[in-house]
TORTOR-333302 format. One record per residue: residue in three letters; y negated, x negated, z of N, C-alpha, C in turn. Coordinates in steps of 0.1 Angstrom, whole numbers, plus 2048, in hexadecimal, padded with zeros to 3 digits. Layout:
<sites>
ALAYXZYXZYXZ ...
</sites>
This chain:
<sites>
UNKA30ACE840A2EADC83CA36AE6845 UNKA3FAE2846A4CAEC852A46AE985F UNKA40ADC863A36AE1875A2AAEB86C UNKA26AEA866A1AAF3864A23B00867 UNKA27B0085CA30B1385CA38B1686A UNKA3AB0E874A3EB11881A35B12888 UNKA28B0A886A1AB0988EA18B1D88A UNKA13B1C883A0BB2C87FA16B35884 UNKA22B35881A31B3D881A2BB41893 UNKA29B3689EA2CB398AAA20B3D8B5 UNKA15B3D8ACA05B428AEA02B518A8 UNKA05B5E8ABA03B658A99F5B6B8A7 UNK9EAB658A89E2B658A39D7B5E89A UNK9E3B558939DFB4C8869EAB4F87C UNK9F1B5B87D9FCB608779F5B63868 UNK9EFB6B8689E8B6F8599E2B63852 UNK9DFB5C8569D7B518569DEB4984B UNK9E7B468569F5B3F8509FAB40843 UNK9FAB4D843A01B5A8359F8B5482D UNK9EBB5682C9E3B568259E2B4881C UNK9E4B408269E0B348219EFB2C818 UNK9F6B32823A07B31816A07B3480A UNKA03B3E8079FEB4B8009F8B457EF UNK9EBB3B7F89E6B357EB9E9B277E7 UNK9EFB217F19F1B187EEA00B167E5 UNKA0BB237E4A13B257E1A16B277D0 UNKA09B317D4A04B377C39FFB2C7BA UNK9F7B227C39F0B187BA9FAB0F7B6 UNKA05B0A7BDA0DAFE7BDA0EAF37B0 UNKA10B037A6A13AFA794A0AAFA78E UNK9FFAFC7919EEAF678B9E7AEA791 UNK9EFAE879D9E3ADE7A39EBACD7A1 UNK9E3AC879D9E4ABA7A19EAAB77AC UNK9EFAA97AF9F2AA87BD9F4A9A7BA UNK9ECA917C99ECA807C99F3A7F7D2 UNK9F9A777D2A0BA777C8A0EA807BF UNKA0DA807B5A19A8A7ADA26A8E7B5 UNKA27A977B6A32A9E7B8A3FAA17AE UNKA4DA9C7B0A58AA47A5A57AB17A8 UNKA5EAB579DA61AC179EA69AC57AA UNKA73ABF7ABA7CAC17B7A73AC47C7 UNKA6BAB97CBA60ABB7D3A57ACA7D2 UNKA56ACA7C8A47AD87C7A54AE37C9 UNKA60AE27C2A65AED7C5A6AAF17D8 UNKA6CAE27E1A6EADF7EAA62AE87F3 UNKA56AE57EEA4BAE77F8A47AF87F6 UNKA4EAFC7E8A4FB087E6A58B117EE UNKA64B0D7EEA6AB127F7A64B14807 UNKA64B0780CA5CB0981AA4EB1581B UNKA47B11811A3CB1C811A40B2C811 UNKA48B2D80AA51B3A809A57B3C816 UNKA61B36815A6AB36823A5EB3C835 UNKA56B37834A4CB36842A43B3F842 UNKA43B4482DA39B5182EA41B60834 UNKA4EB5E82EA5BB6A835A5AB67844 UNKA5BB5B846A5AB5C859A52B6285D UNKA43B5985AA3AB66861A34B7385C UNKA3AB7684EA38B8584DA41B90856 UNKA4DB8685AA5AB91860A54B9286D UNKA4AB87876A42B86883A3BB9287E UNKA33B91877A2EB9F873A33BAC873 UNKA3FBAE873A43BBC875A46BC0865 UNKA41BB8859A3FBBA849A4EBB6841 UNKA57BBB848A67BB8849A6ABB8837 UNKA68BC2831A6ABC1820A63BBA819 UNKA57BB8820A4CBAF81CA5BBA181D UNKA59B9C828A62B92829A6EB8A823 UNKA72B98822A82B9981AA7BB9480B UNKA73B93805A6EB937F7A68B857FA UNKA65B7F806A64B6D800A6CB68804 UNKA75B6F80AA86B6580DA8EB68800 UNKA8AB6F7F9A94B747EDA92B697E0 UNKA7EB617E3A79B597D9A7BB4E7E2 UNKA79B497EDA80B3D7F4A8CB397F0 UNKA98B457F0AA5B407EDAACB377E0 UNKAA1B3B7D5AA2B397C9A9CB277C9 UNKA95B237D5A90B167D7A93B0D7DF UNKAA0B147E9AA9B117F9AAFAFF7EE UNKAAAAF67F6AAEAE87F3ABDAE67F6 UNKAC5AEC7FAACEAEC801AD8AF5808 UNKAE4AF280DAEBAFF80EAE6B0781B UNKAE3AFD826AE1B05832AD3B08832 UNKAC5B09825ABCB0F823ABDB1C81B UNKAC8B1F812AC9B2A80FAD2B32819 UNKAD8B2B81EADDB3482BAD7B3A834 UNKACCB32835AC2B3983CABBB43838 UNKAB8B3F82EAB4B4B823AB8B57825 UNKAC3B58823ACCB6481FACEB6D830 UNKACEB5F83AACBB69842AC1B73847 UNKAB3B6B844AAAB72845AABB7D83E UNKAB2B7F82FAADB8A826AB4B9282F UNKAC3B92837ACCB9B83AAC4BA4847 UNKAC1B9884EABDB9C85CAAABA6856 UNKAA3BA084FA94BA984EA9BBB584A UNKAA5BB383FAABBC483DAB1BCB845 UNKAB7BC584DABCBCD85BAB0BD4862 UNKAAABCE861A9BBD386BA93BDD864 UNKA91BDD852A87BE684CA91BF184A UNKA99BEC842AA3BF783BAB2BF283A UNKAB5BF9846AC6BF284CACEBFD841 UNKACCC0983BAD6C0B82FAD6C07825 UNKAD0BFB820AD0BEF818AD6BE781A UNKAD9BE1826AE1BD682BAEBBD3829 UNKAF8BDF82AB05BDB81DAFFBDA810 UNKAF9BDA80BAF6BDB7FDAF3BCD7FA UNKAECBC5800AE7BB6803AEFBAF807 UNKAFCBB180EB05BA9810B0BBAA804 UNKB10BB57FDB18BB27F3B0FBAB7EA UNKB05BA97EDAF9BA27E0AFAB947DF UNKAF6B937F0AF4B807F5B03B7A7F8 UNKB0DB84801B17B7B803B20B707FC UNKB21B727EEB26B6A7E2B20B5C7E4 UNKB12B5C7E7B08B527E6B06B4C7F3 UNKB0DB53801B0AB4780CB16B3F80E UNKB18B36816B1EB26815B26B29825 UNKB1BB2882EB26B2B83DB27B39841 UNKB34B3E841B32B48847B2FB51855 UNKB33B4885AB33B47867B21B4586F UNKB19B42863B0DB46867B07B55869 UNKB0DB5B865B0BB6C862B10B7586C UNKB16B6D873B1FB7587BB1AB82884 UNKB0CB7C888B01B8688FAFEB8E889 UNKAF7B8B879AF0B94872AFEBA286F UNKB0EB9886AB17BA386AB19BA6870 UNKB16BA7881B1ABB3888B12BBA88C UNKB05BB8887AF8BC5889AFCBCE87C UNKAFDBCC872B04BD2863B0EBD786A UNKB18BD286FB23BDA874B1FBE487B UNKB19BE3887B16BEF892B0DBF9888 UNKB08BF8881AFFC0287BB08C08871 UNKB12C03868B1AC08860B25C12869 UNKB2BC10876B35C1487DB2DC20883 UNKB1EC24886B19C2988EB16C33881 UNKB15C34877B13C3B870B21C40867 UNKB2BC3C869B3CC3E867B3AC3E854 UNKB36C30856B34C2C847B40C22845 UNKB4EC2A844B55C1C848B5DC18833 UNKB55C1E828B58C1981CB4EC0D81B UNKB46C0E81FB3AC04822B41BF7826 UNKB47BF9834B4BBEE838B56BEA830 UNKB5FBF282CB6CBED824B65BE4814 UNKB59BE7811B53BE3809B4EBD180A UNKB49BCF812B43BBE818B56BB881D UNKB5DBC0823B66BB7829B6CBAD81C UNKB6FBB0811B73BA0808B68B95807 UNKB5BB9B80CB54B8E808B56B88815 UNKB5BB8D820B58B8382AB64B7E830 UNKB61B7383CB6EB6D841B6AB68853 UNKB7AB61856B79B5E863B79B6C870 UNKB6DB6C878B6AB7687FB66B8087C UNKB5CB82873B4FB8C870B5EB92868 UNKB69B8C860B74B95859B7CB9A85F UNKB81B9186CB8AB9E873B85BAB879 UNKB77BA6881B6EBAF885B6EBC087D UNKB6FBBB870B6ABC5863B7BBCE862 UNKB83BC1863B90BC785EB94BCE866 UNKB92BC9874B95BD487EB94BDD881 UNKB85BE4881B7FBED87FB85BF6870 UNKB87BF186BB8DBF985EB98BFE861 UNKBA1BF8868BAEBFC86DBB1C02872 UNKBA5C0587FBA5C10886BA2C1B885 UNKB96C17876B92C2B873B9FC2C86D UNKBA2C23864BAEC29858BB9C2E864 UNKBBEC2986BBC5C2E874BC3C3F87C UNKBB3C3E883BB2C4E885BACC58879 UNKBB0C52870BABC5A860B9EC5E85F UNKB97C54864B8AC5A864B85C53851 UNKB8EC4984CB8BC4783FB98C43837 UNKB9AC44827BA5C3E824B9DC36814 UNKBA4C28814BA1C2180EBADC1D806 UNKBA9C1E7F8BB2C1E7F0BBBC127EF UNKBCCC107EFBD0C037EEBD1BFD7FD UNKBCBC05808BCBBFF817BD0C0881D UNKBDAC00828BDAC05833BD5C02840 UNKBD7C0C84CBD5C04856BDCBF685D UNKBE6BF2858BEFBEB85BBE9BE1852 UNKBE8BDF846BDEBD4840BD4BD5847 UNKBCBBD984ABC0BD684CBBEBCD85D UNKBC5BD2864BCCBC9873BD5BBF86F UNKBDCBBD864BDEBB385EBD6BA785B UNKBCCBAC858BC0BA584FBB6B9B85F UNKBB6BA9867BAFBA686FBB7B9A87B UNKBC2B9C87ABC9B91881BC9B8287D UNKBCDB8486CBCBB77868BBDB74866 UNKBB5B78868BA6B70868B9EB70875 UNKBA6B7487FB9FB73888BA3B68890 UNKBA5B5E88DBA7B52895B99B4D89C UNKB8DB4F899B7DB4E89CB7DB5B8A9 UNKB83B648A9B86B6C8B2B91B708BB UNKB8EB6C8C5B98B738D1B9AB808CE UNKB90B8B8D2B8DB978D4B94B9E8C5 UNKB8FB9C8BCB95BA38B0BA4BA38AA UNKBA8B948ADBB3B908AFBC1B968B5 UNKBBBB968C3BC6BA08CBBC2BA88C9 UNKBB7BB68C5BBABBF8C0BC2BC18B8 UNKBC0BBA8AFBCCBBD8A0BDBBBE8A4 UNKBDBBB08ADBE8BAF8B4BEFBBB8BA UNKBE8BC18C4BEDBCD8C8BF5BDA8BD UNKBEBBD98B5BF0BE58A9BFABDD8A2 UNKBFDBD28A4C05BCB899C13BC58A0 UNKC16BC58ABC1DBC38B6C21BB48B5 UNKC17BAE8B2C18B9F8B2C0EB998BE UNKC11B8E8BFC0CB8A8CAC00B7A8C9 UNKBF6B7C8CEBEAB708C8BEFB658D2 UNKBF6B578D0BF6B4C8D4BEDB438D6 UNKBDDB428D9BD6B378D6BDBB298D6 UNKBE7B268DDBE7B178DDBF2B138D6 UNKBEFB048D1BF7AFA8CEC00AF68D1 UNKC10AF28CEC19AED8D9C13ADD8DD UNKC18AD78E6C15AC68E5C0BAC68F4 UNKC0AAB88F9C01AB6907BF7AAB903 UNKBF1AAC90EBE2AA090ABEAA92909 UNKBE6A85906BEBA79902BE6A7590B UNKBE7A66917BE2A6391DBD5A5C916 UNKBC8A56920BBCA55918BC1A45917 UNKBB9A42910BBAA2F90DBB1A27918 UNKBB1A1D91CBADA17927B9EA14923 UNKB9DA1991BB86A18919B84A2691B UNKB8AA30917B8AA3D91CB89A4092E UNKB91A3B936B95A3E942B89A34944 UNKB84A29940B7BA2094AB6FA2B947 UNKB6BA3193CB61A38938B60A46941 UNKB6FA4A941B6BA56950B6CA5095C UNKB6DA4895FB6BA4396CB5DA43970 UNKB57A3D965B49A3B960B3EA47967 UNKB44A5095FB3FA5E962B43A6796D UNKB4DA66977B51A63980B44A6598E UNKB45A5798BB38A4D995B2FA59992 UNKB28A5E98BB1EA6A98DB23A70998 UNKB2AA7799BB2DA7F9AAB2DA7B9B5 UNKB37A6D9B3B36A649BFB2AA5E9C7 UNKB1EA5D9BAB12A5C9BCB0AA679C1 UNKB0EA719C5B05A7B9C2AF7A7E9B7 UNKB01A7C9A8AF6A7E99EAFCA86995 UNKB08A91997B0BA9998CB03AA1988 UNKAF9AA598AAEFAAE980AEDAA5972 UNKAEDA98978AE6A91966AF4A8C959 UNKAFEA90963B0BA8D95DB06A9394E UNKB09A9E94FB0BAA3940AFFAA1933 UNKAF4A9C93BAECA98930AEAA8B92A UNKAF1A81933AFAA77930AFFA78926 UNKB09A8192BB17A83923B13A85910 UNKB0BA91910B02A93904AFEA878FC UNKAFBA81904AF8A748FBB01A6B8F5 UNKB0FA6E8FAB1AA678F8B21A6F8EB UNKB1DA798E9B28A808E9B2DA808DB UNKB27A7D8CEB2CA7B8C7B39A6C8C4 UNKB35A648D0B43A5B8D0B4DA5B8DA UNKB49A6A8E1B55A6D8ECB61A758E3 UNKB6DA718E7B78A778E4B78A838EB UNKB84A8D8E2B83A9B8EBB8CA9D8F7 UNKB94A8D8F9B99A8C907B93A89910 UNKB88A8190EB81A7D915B73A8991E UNKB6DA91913B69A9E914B6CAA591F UNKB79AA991CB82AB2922B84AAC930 UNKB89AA0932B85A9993FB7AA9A943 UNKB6EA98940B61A9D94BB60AA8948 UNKB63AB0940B61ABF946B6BAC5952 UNKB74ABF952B7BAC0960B7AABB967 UNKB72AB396CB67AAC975B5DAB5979 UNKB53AB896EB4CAC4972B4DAD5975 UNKB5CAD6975B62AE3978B68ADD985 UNKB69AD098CB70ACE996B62AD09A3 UNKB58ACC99AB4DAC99A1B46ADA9A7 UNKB4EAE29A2B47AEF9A2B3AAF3997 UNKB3DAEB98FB2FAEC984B35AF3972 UNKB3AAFE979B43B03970B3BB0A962 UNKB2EB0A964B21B0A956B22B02951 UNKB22AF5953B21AE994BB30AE1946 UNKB37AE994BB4BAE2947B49AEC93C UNKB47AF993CB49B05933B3DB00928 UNKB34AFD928B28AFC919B31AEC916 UNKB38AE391EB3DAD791BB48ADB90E UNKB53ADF915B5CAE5910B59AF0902 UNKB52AF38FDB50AF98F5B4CAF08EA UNKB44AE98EDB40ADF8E3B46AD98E0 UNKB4CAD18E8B5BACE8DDB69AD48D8 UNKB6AAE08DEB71AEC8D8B6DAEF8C8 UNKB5DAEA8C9B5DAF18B4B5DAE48B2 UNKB5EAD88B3B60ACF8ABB69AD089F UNKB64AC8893B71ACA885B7EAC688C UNKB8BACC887B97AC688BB9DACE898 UNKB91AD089EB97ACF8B0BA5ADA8B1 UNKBAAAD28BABB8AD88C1BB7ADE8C9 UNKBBBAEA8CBBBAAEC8D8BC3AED8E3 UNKBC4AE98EABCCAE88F7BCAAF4902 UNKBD4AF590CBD4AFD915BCAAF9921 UNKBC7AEF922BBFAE792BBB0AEC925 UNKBABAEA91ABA2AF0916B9CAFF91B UNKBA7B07917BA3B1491BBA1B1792B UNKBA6B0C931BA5B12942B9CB0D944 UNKB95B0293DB89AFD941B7CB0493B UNKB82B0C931B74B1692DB78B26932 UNKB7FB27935B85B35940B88B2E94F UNKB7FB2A955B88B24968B8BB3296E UNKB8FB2F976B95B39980B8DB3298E UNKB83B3498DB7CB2F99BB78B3A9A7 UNKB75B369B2B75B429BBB83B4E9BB UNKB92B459B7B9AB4C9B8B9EB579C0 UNKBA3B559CABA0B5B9D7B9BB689DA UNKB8DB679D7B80B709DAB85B779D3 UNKB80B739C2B83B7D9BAB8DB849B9 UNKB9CB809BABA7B849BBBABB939C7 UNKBA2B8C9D2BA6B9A9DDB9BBA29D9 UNKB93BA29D5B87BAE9D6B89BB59C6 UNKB92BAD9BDB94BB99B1B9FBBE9B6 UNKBA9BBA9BABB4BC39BEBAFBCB9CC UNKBA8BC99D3BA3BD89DDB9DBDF9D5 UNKB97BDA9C9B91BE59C5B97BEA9B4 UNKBA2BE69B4BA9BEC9A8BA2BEC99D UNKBA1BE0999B9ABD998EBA4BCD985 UNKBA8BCF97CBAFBC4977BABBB6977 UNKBB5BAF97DBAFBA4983BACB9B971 UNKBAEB9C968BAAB9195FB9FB99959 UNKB99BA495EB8DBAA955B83BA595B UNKB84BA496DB7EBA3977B77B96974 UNKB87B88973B84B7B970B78B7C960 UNKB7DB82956B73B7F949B64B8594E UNKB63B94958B58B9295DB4FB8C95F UNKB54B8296AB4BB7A976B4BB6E96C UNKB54B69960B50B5F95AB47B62950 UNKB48B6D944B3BB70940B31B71946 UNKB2CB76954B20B7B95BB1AB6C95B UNKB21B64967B19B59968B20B49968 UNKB2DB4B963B33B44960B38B3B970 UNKB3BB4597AB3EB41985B30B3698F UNKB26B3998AB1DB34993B16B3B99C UNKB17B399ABB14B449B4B07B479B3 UNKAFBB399B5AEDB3D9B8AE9B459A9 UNKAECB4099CAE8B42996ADFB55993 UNKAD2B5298CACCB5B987AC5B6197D UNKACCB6E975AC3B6C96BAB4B75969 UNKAB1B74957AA1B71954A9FB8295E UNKAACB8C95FAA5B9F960AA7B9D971 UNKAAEB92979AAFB90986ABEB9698E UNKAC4B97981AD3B97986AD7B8698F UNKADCB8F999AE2B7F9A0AF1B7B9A7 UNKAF6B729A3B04B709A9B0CB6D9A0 UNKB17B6C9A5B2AB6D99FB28B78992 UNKB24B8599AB24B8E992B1AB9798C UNKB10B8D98CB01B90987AFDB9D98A UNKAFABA4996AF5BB199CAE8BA999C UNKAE4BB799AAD5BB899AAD5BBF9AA UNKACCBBD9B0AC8BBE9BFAC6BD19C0 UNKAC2BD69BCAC2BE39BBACEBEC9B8 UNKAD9BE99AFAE4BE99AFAECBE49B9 UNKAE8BDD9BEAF1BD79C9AEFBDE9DA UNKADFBE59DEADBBEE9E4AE5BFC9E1 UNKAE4BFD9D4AEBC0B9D1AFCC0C9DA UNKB00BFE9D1B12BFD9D6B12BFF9E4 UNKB08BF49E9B0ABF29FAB0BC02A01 UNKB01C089FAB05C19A04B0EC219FF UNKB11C1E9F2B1DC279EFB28C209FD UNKB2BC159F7B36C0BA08B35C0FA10 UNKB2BC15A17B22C16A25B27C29A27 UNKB25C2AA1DB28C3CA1EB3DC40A1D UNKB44C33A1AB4FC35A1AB52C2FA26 UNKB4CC27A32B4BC25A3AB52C15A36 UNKB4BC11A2CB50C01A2DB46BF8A32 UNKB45BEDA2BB3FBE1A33B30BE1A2C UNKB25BDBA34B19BE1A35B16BD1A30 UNKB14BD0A24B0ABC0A20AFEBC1A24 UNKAF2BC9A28AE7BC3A27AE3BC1A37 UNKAD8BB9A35AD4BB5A45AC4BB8A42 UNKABEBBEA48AB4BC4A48AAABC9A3A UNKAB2BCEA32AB4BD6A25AB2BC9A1C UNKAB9BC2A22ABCBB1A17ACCBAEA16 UNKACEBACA0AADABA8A04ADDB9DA00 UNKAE2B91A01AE7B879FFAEFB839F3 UNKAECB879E5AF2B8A9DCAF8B7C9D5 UNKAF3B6E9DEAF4B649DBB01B609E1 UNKB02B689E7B11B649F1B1DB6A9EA UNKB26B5F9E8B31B649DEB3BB6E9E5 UNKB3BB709F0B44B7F9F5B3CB899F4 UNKB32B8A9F7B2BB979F0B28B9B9E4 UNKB26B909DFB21B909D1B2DB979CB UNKB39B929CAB48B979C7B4CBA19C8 UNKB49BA39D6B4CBB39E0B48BBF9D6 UNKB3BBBB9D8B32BC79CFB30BC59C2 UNKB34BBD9BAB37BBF9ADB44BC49AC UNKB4FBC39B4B5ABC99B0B5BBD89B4 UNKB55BDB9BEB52BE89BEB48BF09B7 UNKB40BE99B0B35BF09A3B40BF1999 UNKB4BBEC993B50BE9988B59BF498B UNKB63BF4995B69C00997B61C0D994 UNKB59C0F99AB53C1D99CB4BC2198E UNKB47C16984B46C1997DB4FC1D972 UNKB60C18972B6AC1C96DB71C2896C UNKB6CC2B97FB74C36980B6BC4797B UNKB59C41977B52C48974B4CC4A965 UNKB53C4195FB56C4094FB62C43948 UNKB6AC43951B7CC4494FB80C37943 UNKB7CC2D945B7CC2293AB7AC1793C UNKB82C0A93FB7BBFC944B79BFA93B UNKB76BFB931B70BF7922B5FBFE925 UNKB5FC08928B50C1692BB45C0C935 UNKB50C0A942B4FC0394EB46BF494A UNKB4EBEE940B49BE393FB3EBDE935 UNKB38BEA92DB2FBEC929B22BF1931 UNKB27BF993BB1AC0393FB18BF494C UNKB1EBE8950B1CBE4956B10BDB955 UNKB12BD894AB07BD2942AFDBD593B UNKAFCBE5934AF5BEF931AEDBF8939 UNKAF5BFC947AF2C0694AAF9C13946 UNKAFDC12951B03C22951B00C30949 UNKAF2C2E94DAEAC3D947AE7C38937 UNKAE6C2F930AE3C2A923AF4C2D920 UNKAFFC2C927B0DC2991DB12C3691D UNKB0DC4292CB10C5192BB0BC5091D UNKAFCC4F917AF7C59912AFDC52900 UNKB01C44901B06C468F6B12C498ED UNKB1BC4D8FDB26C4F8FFB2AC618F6 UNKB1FC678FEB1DC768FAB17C798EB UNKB17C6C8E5B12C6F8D6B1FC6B8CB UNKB28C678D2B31C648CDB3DC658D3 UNKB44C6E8DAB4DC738E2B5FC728DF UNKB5CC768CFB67C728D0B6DC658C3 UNKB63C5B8C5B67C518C0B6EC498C6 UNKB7BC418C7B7EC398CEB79C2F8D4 UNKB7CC2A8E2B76C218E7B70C188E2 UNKB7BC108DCB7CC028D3B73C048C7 UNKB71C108BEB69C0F8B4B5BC168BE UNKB59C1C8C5B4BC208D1B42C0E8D2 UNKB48C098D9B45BF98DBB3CBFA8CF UNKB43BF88C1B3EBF38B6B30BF88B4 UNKB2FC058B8B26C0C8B4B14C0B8C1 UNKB1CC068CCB0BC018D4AFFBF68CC UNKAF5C018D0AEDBF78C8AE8BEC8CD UNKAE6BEE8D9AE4BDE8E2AE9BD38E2 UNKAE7BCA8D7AEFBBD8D5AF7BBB8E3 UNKAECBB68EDAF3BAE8F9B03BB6900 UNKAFEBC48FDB07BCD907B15BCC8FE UNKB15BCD8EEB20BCD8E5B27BC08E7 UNKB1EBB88E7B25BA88E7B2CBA88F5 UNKB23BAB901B2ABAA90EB39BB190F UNKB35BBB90AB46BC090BB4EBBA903 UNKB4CBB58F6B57BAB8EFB5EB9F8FA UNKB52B9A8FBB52B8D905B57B8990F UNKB56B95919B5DB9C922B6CB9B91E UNKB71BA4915B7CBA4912B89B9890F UNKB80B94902B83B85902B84B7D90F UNKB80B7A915B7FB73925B8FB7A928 UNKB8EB8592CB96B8F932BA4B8A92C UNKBA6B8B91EBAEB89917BB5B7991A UNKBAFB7491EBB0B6291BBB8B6592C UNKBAFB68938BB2B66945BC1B6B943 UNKBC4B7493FBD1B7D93FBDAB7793D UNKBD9B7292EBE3B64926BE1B5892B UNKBDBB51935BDBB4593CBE0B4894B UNKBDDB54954BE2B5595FBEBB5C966 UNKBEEB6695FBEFB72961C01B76959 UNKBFDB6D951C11B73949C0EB7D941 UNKC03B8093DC00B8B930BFBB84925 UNKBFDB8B91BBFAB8A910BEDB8E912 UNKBE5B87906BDBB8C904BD5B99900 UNKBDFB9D8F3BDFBAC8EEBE3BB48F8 UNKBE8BB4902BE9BBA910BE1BBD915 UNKBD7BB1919BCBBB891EBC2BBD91A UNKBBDBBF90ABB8BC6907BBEBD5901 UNKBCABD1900BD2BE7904BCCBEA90E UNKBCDBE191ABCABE6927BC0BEA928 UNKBB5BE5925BA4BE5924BA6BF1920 UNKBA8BF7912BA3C0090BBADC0E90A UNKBB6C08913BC0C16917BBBC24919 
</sites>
């Protein structure tokens, strides 16, 4: 029954169809016979799915409250904890979409009743940007006890900051509790974390004392193993190998071919390596971990062309590793390309601003080579400046880089004088909000691993 409800779900023109036939088969369930008998447990089971697939494709529909109303009677039938979780997110997310000034209302409804929280995290920061953007910040002081981890420091943060520029006062709080709050629960966060830190003049340590143990002699024959992929010229298939292993690979072992594949220049596949077993239960983390999911590759390059161009070199490094995680050819789905993911038209633009300061001329017969890592660099570091120096803000900068300049002017001028740090909160562009977190974080990490800064350092510096 769940391929059926994905079958119809992904055919938009057997969508009603679908509905319909859910619909009666739903309604009939406790009158009809059925060969086999069915338990109760079952009919309630097949009820749920029926429910559950009819909210799917009513929300494909655009019929968002419609939706919210069979996830509301699916939840009541969720077999399980990560089916009413699902549940609950649908109800949050279709209300975000019909009627987003309901949405705190429904968290404080559902959140009692969900299980991970850390599933929500998305749906809480679309509720967030829409609560911040409308300076509904009792709202938010309202959901922050039900929640935890990220989505709480995120919340407490933000609290701390209005309470701080008095844009609200909450009874029993201050700003100092509430950066409080947000420090100790932001261990799921870099970014919120050293914020708090800054206001709180403490300082975010991610690591552990202690060093790696050497590996055991079936471990080392095992990376040798994997090894022979390169020597063979077969590292592309390494890592899907590796996947197959991987629930009886150790996280030393891990961590060793991910530094294999960061040795290899295949710094996509060490970083999605490294991550996976970064959320494992238990996991430690080590300092070796973090350089392997922050490298410092293309040192060099990057290093001279942010300092000619007066760019902080660890914003520069979280840059070029958010964009494409240090992979030169790479391209993405809008045709940004490079180190520094320029889009080709952007990259025309920089070349004649250069050209008009009487610098160096990248194109060869109005072609740009954006694949080439000194150009690629060149002219992202010079896009990034100029957009700094034309926002007055590497925080502005590092949004409009990703946004668009003329989208971050214009939502810049609707909110003028909100602070940076709570401005961020308020874009509505998932990707552009998240980028500048991400960014940061990166930024934050390169500083505290290379650099001799703290982390809360570099984001004062960011948002200076």
């Amino acid at each position: 029954m769940g391929d059926l409800g994905r079958a119809y779900l992904g055919v938009p023109s057997k969508r009603a169809e679908g509905l319909a036939l859910f619909g009666e088969w739903e309604a009939s369930l406790e009158q009809t016979a059925l060969v086999p008998p069915l338990s109760r447990g079952e009919r309630e089971n097949l009820r749920y799915i029926l429910l559950f697939y009819s909210g799917r494709i009513t929300s494909r529909q655009g019929k968002e409250q419609e939706a919210v109303d069979f996830f509301v009677r699916a939840l009541e039938l969720a077999p399980d904890e990560r089916q009413k979780d699902a549940c609950i997110w649908y109800i949050l997310g279709s209300t975000m979409d019909s009627k987003p000034e309901n949405a705190a209302a429904m968290v404080k409804r559902y959140a009692p009743r969900w299980h991970r929280s850390a599933s929500f995290s998305d749906i809480l920061d679309r509720i967030c940007c829409y609560l911040v953007g409308l300076r509904k910040w009792n709202e938010l002081a309202e959901i922050l006890p039900l929640i935890q981890d990220a989505p709480a420091a995120q919340y407490a943060y933000i609290l701390g900051r209005a309470a701080g520029e008095g844009y609200v006062s909450i009874p029993g709080k201050t700003a100092e509790s509430f950066f409080t709050t947000a420090y100790e629960e932001g261990n799921g966060s870099f970014y919120y974390r050293a914020l708090a830190a800054s206001y709180l003049g403490k300082s975010v340590v991610p690591l552990r004392s202690g060093g790696s143990a050497a590996l055991p002699d079936a471990d080392t024959t095992m990376l040798d193993f994997y090894r022979g992929f390169f020597a063979y010229d077969a590292g592309e298939f390494l890592l899907d190998y590796v996947r197959g292993d991987m629930d009886d690979l150790s996280v030393p072992v891990l961590r060793s071919v991910a530094g294999l594949l960061a040795e290899e220049g295949r710094y996509l596949e060490s970083i999605n390596l490294t991550r996976s077993y970064m959320n494992r239960e238990n996991y430690r983390m080590e300092r070796a971990d973090l350089e392997l999911y922050y490298p410092r590759a293309f040192n060099a390059l990057i290093d001279e062309n942010a300092r000619e161009a007066g760019i902080t070199l660890p914003v520069f490094f979280g840059l070029i590793r958010t964009e494409s995680a240090f992979m030169p050819a790479i391209v993405s789905h809008a045709g940004a390309v490079g180190l520094a993911q320029i889009m080709p038209a952007t990259a025309r633009e920089v070349n004649a601003m250069v050209k008009r300061r009487n610098g160096r001329d990248f194109s060869e017969n109005g072609y740009i080579d954006l694949r080439n890592p000194e150009t690629n660099v060149y002219l992202g570091a010079v896009y990034l400046s100029s957009l700094t120096d034309s926002l007055g803000s590497p925080m502005l900068a590092l949004l409009a880089y990703n946004g668009g300049p003329a989208r971050i002017r214009r939502l810049r001028r609707a909110a003028p004088s909100l602070p940076v740090d709570l401005f961020l909160e308020t874009v509505s562009t998932t990707e552009t909000r998240q980028y500048g977190k991400r960014v940061m974080a990166a930024a934050a990490a390169y500083g505290y691993l290379y650099y001799g800064m703290s982390m809360e350092e570099v984001v004062a510096d960011i948002f200076k």
